[in-house]
C-alpha positions in Angstrom: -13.5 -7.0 55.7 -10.1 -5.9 54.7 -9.7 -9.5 53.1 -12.8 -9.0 51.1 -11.4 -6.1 49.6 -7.6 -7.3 49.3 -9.2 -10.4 47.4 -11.5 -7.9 44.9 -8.5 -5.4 44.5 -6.6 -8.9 43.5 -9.3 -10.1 41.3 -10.1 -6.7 39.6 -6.2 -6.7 39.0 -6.2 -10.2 37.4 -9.1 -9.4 35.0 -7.9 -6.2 33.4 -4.3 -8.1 33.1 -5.6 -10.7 31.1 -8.2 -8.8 29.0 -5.2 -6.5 28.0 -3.2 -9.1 27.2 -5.1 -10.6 24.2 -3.0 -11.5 21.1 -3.7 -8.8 18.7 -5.0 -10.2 15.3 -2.6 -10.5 12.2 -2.3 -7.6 9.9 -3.2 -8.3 6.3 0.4 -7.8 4.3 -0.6 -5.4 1.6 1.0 -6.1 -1.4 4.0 -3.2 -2.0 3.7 -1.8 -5.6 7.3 -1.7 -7.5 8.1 1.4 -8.8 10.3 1.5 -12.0 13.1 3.4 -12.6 14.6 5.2 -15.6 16.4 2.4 -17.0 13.3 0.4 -17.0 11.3 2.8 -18.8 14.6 3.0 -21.5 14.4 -1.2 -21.9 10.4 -1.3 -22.3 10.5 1.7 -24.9 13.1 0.0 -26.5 11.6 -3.5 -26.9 8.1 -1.8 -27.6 8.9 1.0 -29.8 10.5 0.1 -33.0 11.2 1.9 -36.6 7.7 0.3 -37.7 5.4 1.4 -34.9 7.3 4.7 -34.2 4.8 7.3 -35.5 2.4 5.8 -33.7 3.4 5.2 -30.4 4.6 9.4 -30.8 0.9 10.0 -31.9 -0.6 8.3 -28.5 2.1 9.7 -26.6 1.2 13.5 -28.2 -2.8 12.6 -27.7 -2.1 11.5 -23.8 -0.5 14.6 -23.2 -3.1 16.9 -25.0 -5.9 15.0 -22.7 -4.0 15.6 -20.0 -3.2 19.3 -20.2 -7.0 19.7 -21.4 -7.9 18.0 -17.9 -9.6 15.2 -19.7 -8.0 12.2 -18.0 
C-alpha cells in the first residue's frame, strides 16, 4: 500500500515537472520606432525648406497649428 502511494506521489511529481517545463513560445520582436532629435529636425527643415517654398511651408505650419488649437486634428 505504501508503495502504491510512494509510486503515485512519484508520478504526480513527474507530470507537473514536465508540464511546467514547456519551452515558452518566441515573442514577436516589435519593431522600436526611432525618435529624432533636434538636430534632425534642423537638417530636414533645412534640406526641405528653401527661399522658394518658404511662405508656404510657414502657411501649413500656421494652418496645422490653428487646427490643432481649434481641436480639429
Amino acid at each position: 500500500m505504501l508503495q502504491k502511494l510512494i509510486a503515485v506521489a512519484v508520478l504526480t511529481l513527474a507530470i507537473v515537472m514536465v508540464s511546467g517545463c514547456r519551452k515558452k513560445p518566441a515573442q514577436t520582436e516589435t519593431p522600436e520606432t526611432e525618435v529624432k532629435s533636434q538636430a534632425d529636425y534642423n537638417e530636414m527643415a533645412e534640406r526641405d525648406i528653401n527661399s522658394e517654398n518658404m511662405q508656404a511651408e510657414l502657411d501649413k505650419l500656421e494652418k496645422e497649428i490653428q487646427q490643432e488649437s481649434t481641436g480639429g486634428f
